[in-house]
C-alpha positions in Angstrom: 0.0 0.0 0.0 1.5 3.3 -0.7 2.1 5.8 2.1 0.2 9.3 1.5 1.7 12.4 1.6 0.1 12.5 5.4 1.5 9.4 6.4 5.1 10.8 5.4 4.8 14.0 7.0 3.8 12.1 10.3 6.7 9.9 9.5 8.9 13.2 9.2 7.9 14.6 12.1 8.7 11.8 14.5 12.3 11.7 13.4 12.6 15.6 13.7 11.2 14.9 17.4 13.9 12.8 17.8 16.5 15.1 17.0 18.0 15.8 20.4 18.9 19.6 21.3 22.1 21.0 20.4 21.8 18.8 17.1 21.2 19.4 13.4 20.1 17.2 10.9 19.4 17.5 7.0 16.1 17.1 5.1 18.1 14.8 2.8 19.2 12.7 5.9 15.5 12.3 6.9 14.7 11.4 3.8 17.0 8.8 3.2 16.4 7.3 6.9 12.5 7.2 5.4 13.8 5.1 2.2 12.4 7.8 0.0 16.1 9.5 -0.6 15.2 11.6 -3.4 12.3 13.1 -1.6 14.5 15.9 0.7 11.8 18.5 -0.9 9.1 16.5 0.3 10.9 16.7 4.0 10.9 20.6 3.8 7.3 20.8 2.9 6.1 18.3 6.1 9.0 21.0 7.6 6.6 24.1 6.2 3.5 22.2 7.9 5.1 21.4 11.2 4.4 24.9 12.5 0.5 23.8 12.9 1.4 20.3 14.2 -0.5 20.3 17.7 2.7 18.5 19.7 6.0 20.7 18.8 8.4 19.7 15.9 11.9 21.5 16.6 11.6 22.1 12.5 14.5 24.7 13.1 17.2 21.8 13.6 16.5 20.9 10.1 18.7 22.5 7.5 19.7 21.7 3.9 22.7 19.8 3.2 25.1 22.8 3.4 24.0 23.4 6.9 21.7 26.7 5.6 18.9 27.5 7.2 16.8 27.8 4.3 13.7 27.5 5.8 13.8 30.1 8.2 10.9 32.2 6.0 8.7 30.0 7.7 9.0 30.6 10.9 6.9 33.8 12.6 10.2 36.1 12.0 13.1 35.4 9.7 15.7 35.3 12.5 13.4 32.9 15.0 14.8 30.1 12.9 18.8 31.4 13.7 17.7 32.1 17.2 16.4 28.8 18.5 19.9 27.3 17.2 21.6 29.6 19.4 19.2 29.0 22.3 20.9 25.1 21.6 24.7 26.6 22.2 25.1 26.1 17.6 26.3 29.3 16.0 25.2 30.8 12.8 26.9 32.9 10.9 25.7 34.0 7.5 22.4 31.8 7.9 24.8 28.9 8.1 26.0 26.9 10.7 29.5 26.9 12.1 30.8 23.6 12.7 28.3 21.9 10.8 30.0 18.2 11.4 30.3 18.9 14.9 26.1 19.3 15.4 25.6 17.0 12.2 23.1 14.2 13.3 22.2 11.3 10.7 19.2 9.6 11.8 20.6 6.7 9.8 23.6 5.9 12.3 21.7 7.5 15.5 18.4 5.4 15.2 20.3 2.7 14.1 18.6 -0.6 15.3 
């Protein structure tokens, strides 16, 4: 049976919940982890819906592949995004993140079984 777009985005959002603070991940990462590894677009639009999602998705520890935050025009201000990071302890310098490898989690090695 094939999943529906609904099915992923839950799917989505239970590995961003796992994401622990401090840590980054990539929507290319969580797409992989979901088998569906050319789907990283798909990830950023379940990350564009997680705003209304009624138990919190840390959708800001999700960046592209680069470590940019390019989804931060989705959150209420476009610094919120940058802000929450550095709540975590990550810098951001030029809507990247420093140290990328240092924050970088894989949900493919992490939630390894």
């Amino acid at each position: 049976m094939a999943k529906t777009q609904s099915d992923f985005f839950d799917q989505v959002f239970q590995v961003v919940r796992l994401i622990p603070k401090g840590r980054v991940t990539s929507y290319g990462a969580i797409a992989n982890y979901l088998g569906a590894k050319s789907s990283s677009r798909v990830v950023g639009y379940a990350m564009n819906a997680s705003h209304s999602q009624k138990e919190f998705v840390p959708a800001h520890r999700v960046l592209n592949r680069n470590g940019q935050l390019t989804g931060k025009h989705h959150f209420s201000t476009p610094y919120l995004m940058q802000e929450l990071l550095e709540k975590e302890k990550i810098e951001v310098k030029n809507d990247t993140v420093v140290n990328l490898k240092k924050h970088y989690w894989d949900p493919a090695i992490e939630l390894a079984l």
